[in-house]
N, CA, C and O of each residue as an XYZ file, in Angstrom:
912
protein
N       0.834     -1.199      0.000
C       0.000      0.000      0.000
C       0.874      1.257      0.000
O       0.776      2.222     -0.758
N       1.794      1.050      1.050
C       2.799      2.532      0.731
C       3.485      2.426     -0.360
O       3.546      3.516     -0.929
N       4.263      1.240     -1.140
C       4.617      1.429     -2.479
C       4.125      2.166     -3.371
O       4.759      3.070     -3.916
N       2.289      1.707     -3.762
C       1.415      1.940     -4.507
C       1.159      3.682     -4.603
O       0.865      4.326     -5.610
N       1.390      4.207     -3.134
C       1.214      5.511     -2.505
C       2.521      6.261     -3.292
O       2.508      6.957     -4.307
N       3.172      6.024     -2.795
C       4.993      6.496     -3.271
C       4.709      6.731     -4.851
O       4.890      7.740     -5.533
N       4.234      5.535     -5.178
C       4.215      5.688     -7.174
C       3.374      6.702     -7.439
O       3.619      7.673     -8.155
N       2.227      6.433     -6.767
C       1.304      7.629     -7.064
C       1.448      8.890     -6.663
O       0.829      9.737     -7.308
N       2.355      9.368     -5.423
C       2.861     10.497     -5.362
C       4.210     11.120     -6.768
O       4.543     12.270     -7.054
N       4.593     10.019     -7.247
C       5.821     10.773     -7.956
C       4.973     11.271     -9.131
O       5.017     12.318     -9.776
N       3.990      9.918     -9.222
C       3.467     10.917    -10.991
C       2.656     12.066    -10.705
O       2.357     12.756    -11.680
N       2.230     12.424     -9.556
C       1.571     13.020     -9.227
C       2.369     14.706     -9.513
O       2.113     15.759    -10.097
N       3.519     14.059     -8.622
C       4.583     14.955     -8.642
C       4.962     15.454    -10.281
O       4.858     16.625    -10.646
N       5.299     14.618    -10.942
C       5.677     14.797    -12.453
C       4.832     15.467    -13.316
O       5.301     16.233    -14.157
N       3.752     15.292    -13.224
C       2.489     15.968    -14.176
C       2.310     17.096    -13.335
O       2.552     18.011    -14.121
N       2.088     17.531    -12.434
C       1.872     18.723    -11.991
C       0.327     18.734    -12.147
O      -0.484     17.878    -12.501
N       0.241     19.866    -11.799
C      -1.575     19.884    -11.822
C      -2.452     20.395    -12.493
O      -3.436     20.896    -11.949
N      -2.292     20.383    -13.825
C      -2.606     20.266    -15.177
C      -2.873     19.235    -15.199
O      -4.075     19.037    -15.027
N      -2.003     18.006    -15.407
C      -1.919     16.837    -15.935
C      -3.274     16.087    -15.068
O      -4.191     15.478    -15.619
N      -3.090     16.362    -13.264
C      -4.200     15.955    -12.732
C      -5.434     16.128    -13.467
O      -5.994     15.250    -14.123
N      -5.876     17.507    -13.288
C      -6.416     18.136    -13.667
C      -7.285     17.163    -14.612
O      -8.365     16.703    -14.243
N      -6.645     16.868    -15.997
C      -6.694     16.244    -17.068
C      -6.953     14.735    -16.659
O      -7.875     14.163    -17.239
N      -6.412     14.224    -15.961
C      -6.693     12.774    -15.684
C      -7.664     12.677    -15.260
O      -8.350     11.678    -15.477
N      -8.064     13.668    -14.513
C      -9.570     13.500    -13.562
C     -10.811     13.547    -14.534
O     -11.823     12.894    -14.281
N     -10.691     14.393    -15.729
C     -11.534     15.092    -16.647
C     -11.952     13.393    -17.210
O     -13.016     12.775    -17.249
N     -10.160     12.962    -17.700
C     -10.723     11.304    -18.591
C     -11.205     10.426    -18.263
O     -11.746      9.599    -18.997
N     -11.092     10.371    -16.500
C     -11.242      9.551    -15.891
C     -13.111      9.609    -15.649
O     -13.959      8.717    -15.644
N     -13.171     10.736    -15.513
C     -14.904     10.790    -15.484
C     -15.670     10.938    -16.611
O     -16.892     11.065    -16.678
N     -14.735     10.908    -17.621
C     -15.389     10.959    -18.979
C     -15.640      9.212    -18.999
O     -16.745      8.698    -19.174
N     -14.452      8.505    -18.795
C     -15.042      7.205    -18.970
C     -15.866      6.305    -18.222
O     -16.593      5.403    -18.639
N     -15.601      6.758    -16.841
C     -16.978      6.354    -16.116
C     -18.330      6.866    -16.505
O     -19.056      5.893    -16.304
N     -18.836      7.528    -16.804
C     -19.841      8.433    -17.393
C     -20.044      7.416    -18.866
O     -21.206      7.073    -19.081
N     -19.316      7.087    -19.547
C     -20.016      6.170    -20.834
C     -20.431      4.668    -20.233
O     -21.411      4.067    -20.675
N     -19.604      4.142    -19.206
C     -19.327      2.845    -19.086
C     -20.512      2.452    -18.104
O     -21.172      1.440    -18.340
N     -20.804      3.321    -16.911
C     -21.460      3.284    -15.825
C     -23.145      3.712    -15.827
O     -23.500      3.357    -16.951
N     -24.029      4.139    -15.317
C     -25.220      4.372    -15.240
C     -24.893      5.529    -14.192
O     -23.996      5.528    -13.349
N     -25.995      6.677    -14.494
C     -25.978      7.654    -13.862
C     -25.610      7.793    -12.153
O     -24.926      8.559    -11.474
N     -26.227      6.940    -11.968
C     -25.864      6.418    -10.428
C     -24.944      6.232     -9.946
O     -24.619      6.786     -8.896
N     -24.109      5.240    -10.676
C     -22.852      5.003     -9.957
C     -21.952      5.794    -10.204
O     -21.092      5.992     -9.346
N     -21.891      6.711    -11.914
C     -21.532      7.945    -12.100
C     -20.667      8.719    -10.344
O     -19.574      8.943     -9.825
N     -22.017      8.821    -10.130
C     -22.004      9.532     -9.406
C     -20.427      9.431     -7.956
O     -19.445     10.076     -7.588
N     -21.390      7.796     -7.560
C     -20.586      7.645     -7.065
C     -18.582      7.247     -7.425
O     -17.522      7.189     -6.803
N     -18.910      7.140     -8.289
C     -16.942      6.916     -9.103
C     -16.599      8.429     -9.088
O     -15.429      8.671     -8.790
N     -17.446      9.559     -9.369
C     -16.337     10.489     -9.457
C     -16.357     11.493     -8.231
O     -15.800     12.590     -8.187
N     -17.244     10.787     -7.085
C     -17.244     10.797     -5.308
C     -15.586     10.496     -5.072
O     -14.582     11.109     -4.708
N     -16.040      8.934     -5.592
C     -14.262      8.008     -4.846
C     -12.935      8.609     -5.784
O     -11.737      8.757     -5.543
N     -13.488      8.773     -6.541
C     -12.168      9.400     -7.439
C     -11.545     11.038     -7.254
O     -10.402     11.496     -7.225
N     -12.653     11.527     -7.167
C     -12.231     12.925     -6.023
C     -11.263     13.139     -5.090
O     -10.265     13.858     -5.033
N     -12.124     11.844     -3.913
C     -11.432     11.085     -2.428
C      -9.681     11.194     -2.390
O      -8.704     11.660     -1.804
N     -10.272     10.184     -3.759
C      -8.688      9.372     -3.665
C      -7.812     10.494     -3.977
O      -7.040     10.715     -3.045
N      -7.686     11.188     -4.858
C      -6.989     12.307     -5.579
C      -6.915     13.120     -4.575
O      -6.108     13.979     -4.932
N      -7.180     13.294     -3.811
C      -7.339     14.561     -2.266
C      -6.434     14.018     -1.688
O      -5.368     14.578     -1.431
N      -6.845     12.311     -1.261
C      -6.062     11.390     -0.307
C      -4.272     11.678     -0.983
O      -3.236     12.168     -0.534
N      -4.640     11.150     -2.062
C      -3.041     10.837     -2.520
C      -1.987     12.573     -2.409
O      -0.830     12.726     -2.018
N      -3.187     13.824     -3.031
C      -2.554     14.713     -2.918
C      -2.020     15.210     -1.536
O      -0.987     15.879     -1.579
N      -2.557     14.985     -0.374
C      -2.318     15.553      0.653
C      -1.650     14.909      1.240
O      -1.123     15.535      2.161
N      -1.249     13.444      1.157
C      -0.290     12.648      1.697
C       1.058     12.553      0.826
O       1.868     11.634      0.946
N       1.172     13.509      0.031
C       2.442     13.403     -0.931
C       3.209     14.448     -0.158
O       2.616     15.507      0.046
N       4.480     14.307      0.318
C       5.250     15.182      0.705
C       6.589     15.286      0.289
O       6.685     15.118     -0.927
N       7.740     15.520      0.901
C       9.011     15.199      0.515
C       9.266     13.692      0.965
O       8.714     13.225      1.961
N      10.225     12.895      0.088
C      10.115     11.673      0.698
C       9.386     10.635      0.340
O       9.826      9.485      0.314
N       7.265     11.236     -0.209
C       6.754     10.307     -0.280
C       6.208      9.929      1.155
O       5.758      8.802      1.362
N       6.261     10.938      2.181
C       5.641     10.592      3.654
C       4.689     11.458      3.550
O       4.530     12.208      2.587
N       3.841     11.390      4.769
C       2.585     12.188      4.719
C       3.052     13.165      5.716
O       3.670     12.846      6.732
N       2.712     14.449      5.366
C       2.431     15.907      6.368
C       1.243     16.354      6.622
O       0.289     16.148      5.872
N       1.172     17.054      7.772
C      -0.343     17.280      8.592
C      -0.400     18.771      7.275
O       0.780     18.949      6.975
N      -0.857     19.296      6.864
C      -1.423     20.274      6.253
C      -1.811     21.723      7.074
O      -2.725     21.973      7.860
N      -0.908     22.404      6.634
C      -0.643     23.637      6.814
C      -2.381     24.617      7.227
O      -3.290     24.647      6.397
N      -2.474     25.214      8.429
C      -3.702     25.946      8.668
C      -3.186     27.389      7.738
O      -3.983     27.980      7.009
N      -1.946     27.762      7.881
C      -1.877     29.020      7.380
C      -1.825     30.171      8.037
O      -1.276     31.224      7.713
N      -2.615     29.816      9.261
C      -2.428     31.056     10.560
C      -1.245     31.828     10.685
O      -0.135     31.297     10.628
N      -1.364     32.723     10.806
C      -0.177     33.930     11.064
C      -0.599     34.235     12.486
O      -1.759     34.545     12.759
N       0.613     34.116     13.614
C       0.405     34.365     14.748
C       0.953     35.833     15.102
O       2.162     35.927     14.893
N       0.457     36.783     15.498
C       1.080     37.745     15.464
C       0.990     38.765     17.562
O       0.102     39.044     18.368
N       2.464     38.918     17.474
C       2.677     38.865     18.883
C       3.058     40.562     18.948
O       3.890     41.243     18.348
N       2.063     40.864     19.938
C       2.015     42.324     20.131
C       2.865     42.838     21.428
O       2.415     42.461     22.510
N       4.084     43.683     21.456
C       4.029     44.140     22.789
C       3.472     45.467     23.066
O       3.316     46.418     22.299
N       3.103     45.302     24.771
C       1.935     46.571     24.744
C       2.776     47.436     25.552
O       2.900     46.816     26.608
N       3.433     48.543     25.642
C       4.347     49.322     26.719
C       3.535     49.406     27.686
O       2.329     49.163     27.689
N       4.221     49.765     28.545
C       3.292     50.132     30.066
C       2.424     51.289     30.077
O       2.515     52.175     29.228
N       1.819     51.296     30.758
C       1.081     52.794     30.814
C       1.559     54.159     31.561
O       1.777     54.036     32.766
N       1.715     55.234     31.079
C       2.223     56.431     30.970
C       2.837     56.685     32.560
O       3.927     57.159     32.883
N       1.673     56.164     33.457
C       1.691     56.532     35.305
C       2.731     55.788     35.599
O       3.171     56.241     36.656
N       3.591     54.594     35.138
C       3.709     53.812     35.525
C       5.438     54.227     35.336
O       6.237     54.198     36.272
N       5.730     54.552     34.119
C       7.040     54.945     33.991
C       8.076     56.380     34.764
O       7.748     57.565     34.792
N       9.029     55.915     35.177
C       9.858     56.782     36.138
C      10.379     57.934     35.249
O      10.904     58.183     34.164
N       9.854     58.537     36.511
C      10.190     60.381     35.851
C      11.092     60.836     36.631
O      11.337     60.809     37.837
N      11.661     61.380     35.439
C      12.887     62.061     36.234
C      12.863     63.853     36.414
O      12.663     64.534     35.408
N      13.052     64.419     37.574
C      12.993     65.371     38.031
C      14.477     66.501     37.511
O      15.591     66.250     37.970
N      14.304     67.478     36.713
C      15.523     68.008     36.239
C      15.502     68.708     37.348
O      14.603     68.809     38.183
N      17.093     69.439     37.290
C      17.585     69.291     38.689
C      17.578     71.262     37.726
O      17.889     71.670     36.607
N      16.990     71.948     39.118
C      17.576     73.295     38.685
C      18.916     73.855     38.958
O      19.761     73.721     39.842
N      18.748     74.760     37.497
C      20.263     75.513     37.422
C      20.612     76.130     38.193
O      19.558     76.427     38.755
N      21.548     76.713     38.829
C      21.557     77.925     39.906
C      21.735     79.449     39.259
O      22.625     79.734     38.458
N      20.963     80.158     39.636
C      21.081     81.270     38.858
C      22.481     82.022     38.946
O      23.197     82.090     39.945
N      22.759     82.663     37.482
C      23.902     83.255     37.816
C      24.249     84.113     38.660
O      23.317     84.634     39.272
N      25.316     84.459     38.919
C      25.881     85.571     39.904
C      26.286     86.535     39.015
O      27.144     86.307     38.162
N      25.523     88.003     39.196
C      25.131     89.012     38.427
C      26.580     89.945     38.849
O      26.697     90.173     40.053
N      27.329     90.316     38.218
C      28.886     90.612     37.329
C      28.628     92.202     37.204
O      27.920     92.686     36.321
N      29.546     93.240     38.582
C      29.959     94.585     38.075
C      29.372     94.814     36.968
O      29.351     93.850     36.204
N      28.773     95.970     36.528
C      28.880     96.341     34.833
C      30.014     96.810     34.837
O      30.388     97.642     35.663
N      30.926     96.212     33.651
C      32.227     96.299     33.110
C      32.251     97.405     32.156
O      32.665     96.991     31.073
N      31.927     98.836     32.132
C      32.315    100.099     31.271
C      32.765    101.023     31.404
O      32.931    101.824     30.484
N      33.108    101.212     32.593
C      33.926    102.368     33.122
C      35.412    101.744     33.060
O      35.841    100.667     33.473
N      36.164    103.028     32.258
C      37.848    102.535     32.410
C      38.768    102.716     34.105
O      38.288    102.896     35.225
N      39.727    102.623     33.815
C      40.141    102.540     35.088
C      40.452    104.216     35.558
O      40.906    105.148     34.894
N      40.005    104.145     36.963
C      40.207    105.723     37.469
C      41.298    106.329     37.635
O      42.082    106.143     38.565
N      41.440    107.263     36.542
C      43.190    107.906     36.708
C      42.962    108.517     37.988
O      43.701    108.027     38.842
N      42.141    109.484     38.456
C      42.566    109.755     40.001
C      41.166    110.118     40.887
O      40.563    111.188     40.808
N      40.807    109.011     41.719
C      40.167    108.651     42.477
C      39.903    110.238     43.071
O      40.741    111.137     43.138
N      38.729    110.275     43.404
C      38.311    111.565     44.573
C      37.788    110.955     45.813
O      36.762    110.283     45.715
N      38.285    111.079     46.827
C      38.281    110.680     48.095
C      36.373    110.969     48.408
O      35.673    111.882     47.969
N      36.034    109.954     49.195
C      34.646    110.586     49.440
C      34.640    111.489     50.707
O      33.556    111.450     51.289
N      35.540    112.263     51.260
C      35.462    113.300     52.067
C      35.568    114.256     50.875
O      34.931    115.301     51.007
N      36.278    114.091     49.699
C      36.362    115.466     48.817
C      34.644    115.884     47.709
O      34.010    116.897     47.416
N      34.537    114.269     47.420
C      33.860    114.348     46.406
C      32.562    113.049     46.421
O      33.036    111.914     46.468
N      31.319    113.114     46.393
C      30.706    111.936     46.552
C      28.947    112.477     45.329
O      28.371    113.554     45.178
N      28.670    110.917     44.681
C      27.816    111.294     44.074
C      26.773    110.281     44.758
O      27.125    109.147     45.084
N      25.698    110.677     44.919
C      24.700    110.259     45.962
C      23.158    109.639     44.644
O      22.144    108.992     44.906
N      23.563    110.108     43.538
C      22.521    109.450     42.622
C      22.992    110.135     40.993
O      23.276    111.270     40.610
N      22.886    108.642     40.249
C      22.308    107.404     40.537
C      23.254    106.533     40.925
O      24.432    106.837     40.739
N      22.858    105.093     41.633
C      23.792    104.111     42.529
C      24.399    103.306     41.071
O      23.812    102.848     40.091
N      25.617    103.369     41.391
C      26.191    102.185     40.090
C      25.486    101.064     39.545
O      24.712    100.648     40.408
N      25.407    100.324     38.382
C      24.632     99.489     37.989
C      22.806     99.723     37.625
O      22.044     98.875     37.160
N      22.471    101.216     38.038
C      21.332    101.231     38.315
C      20.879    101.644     36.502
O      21.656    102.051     35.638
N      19.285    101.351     36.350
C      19.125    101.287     34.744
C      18.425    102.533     34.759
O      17.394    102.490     35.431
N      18.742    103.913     34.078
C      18.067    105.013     34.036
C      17.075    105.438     33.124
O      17.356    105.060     31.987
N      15.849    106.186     33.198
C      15.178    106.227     31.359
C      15.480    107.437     31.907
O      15.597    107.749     33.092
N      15.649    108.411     30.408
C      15.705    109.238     29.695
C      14.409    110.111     29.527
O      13.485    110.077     28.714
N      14.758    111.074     30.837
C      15.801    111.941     31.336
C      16.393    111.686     33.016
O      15.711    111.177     33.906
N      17.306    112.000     33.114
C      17.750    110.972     34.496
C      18.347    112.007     35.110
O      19.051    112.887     34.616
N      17.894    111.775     36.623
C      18.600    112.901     37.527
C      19.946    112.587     37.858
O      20.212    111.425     38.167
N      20.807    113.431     37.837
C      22.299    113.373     38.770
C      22.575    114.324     39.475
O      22.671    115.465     39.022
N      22.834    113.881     41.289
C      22.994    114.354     41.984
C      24.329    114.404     42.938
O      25.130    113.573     42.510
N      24.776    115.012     43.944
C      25.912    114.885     44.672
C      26.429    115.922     45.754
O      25.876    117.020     45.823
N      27.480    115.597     46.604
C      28.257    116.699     47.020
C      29.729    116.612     46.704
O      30.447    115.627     46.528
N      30.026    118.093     46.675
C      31.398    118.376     47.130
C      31.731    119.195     48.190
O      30.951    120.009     48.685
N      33.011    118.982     48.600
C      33.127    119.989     49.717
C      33.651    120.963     49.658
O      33.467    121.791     50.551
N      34.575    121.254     48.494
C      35.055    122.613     48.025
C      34.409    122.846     46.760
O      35.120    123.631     46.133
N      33.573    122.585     46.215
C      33.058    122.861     44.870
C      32.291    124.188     44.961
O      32.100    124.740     43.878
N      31.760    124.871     46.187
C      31.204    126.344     45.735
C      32.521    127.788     46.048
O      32.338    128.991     45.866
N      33.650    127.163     46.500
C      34.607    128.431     46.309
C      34.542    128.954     44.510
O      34.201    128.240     43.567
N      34.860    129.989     44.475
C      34.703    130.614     43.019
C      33.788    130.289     42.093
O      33.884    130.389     40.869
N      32.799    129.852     42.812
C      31.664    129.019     41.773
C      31.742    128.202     40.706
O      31.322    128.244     39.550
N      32.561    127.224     41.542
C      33.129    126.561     40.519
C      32.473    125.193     39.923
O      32.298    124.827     38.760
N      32.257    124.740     40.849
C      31.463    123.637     40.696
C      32.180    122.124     40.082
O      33.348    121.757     40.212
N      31.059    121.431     39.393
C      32.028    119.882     38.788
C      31.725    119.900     37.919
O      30.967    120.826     37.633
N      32.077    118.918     36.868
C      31.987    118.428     35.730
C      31.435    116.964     35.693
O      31.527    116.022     36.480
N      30.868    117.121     34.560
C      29.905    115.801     34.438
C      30.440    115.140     33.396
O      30.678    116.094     32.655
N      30.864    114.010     32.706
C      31.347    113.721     31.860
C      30.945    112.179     31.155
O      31.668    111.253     31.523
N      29.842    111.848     30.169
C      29.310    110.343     29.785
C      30.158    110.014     28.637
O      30.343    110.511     27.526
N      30.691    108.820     29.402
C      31.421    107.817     28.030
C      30.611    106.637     27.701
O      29.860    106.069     28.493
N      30.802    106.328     26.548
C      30.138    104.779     26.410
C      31.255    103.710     26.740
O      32.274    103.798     27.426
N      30.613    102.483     25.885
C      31.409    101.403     26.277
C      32.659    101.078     25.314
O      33.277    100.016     25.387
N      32.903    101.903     24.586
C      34.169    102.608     23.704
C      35.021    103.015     24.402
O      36.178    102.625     24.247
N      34.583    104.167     25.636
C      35.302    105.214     25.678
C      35.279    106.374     25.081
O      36.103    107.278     25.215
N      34.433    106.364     24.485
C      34.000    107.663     23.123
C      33.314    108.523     24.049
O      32.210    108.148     24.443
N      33.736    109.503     24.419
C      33.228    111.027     24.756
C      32.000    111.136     24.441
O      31.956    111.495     23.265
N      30.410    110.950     25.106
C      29.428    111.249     24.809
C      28.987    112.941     24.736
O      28.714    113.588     23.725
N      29.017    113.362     26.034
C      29.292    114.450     26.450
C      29.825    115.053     27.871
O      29.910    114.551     28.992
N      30.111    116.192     27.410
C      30.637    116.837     28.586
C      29.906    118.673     28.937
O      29.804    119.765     28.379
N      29.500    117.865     30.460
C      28.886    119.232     30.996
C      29.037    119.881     32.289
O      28.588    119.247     33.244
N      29.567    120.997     32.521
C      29.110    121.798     34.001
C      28.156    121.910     34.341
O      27.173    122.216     33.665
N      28.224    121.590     35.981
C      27.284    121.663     36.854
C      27.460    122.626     37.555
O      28.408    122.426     38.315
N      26.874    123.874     37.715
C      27.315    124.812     38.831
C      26.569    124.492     40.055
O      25.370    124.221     40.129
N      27.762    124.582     41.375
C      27.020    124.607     42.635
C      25.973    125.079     43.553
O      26.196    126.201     44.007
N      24.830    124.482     43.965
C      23.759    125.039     44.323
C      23.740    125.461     46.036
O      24.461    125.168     46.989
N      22.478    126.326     45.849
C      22.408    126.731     47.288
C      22.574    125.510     47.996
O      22.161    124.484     47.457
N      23.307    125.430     49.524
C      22.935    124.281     50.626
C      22.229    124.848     51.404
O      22.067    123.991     52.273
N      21.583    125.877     51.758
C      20.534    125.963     52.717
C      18.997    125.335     52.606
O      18.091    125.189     51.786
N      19.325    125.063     53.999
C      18.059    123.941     54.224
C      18.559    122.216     53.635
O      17.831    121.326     53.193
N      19.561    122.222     53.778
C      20.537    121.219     52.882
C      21.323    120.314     53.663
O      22.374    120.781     54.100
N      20.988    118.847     54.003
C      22.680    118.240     54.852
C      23.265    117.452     53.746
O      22.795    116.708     52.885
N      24.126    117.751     53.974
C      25.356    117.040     53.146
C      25.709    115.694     53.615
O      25.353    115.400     54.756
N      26.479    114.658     52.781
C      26.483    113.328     53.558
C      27.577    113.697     54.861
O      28.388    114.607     55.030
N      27.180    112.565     55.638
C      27.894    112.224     57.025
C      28.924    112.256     56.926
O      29.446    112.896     57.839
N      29.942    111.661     55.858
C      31.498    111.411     55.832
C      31.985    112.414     55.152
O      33.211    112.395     55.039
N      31.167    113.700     54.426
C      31.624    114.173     53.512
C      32.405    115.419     54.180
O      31.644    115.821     55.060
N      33.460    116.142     54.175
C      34.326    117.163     55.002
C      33.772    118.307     55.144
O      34.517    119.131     54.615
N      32.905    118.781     55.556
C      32.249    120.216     55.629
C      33.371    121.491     55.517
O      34.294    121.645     56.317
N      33.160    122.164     54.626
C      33.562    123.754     54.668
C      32.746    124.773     54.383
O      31.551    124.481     54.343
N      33.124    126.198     54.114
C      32.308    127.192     53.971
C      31.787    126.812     52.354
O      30.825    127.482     51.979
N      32.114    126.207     51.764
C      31.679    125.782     50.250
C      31.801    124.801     50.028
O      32.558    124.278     49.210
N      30.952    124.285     50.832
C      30.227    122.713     50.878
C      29.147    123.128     50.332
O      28.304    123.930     50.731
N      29.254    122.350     49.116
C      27.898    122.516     47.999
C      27.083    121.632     47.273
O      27.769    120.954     46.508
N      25.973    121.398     47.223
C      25.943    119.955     46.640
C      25.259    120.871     45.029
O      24.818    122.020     45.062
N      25.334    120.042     43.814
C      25.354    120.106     42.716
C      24.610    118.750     42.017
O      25.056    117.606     42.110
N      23.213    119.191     41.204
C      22.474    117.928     40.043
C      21.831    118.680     39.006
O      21.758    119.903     38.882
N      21.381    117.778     38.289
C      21.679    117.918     36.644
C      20.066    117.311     36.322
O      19.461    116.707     37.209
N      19.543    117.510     35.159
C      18.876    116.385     34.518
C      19.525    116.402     33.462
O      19.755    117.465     32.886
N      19.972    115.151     32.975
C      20.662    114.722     31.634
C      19.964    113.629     30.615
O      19.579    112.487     30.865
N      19.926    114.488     29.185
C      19.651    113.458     28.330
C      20.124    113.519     27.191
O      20.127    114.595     26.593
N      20.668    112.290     26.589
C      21.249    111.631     25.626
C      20.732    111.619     24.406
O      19.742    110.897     24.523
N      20.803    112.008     23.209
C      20.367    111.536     22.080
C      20.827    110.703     21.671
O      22.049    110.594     21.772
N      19.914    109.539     20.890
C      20.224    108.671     20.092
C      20.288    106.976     20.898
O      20.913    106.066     20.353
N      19.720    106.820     21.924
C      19.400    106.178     23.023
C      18.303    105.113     21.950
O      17.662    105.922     21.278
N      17.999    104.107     21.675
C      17.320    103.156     20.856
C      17.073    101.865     21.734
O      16.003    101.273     21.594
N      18.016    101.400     22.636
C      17.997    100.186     23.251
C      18.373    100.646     24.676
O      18.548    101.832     24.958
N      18.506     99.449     25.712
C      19.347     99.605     26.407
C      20.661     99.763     26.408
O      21.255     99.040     25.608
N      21.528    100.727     27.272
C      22.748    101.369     26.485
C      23.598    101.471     27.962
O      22.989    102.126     28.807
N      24.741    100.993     28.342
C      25.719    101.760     29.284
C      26.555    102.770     28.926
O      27.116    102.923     27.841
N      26.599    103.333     29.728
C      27.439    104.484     29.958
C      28.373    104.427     31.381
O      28.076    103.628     32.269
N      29.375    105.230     31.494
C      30.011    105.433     32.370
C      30.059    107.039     32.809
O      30.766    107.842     32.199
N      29.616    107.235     33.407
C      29.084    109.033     34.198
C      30.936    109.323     35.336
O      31.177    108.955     36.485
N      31.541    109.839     34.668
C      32.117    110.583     35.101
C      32.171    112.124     36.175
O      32.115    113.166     35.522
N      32.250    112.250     37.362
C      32.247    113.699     38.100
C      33.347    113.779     38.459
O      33.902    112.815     38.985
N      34.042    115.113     38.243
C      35.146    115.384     38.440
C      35.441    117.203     38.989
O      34.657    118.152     39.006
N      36.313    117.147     39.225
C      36.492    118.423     40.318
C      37.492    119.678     39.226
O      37.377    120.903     39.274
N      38.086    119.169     38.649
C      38.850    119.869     37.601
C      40.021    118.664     36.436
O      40.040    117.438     36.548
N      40.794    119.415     35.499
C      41.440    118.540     34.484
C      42.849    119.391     34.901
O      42.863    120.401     35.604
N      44.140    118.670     34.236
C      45.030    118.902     34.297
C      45.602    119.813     32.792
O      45.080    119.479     31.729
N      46.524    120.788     32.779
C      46.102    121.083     31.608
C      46.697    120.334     29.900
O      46.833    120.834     28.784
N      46.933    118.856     30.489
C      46.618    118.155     29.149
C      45.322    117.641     29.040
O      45.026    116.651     28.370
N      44.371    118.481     29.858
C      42.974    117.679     29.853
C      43.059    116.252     30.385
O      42.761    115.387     29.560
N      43.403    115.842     31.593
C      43.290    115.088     32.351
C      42.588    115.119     33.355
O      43.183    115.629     34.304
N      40.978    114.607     33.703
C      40.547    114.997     34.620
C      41.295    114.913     35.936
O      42.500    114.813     35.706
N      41.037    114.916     37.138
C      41.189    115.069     38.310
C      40.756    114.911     39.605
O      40.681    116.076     39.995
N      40.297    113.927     40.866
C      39.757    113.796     41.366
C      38.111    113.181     40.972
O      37.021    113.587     41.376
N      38.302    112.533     40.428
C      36.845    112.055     39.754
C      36.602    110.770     40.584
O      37.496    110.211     41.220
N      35.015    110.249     40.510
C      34.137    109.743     40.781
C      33.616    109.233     39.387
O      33.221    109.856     38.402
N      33.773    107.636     39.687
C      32.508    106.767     38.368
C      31.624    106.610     38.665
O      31.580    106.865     39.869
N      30.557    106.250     38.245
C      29.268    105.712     38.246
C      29.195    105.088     36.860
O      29.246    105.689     35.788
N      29.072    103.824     37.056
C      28.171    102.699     35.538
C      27.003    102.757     35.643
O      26.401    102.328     36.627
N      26.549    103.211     34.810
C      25.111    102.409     34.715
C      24.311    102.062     33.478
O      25.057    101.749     32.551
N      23.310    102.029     33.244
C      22.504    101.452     31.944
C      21.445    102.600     31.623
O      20.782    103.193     32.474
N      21.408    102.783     30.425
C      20.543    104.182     29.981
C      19.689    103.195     28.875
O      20.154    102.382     28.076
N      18.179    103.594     29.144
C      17.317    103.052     28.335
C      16.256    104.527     27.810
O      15.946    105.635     28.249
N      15.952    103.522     26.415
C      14.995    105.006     25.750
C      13.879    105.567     26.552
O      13.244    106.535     26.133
């Protein structure tokens, strides 16, 4: 029986399934002349059978294989859910440490604050336009002489330069450390800049007199930031 099987798998194999195809066609053509409607019937039942049988037991070899379902198994992974995953906490920056404004050059000659002190505006401070400047000196009302005001940018470029003449002090205290004399005077300004568009530093120069290569003298800086 497995011989018979084996043979019938190779031709099976050899003709391909056309040839079946075709055998099955002759094969019920001649039952159909030879037979009566009836049994017709039944021959091309068993002949069906067999042709199923033999096809599905033909494998490599000539052994029989269970027949393929075809199923595709398909394997999903599902991530976790959103609550579930570890969060990480960013760690804050430390804010910077806020840096002198760097625009004033270095002071050729310092004015002592018993000689000379400017009381507004405080260094670093951001001014709009028009901005008060205020101060004392302690010899600045002999000969009415007063100080000089002097704005550089962050060049060094000469913005301008202006006298302040010394004002009445009555009804007036002067700072605590500052040296009192008969022309102890305090002296302010309102100053404004043309051409101011952004925020802008300057370096505010007060000074007591220049040398005569035009070197000021006893001066006082103030940095600060000038906005439109």
């Amino acid at each position: 029986m497995h011989e018979a099987r084996s043979e019938a798998c190779a031709i099976l194999a050899r003709a391909g399934p056309a040839t079946r195809d075709n055998a099955e066609r002759y094969t019920n053509a001649m039952f159909a002349r030879s037979m009566k409607p009836t049994r017709t019937l039944v021959g091309l039942t068993v002949l069906a059978l067999g042709v199923v049988i033999v096809g599905a037991g033909c494998g490599g070899g000539g052994e029989a294989h269970p027949a393929s379902t075809g199923e595709v198994i398909v394997v999903t992974q599902t991530a976790p859910p959103a609550s579930s995953l570890p969060r990480r906490t960013a760690t804050p920056s430390p804010a910077p440490t806020p840096s002198p404004l760097q625009v004033c050059a270095p002071n050729p000659d310092p004015a002592p604050p018993k000689v000379l002190q400017m009381q507004e505006p405080q260094p670093g401070q951001q001014l709009k336009i028009p901005f008060h400047v205020r101060g004392w000196g302690s010899n600045i009302g002999a000969n009415n002489k007063g100080v000089a005001l002097g704005i550089v940018d962050a060049k060094q470029s000469i913005v301008q330069v202006l006298n302040l003449p010394p004002q009445p002090n009555t009804y007036r205290l002067p700072p605590p450390d500052l040296e009192r004399t008969d022309n102890s005077r305090p002296f302010a300004a309102d100053i404004v800049i043309d051409g101011v568009k952004e925020p802008t530093p300057y370096c505010l120069w007060i000074y007591l007199e220049t040398t005569p290569e035009g070197r000021p003298r006893g001066v006082v800086q103030v940095p600060v930031v000038v906005v439109p």
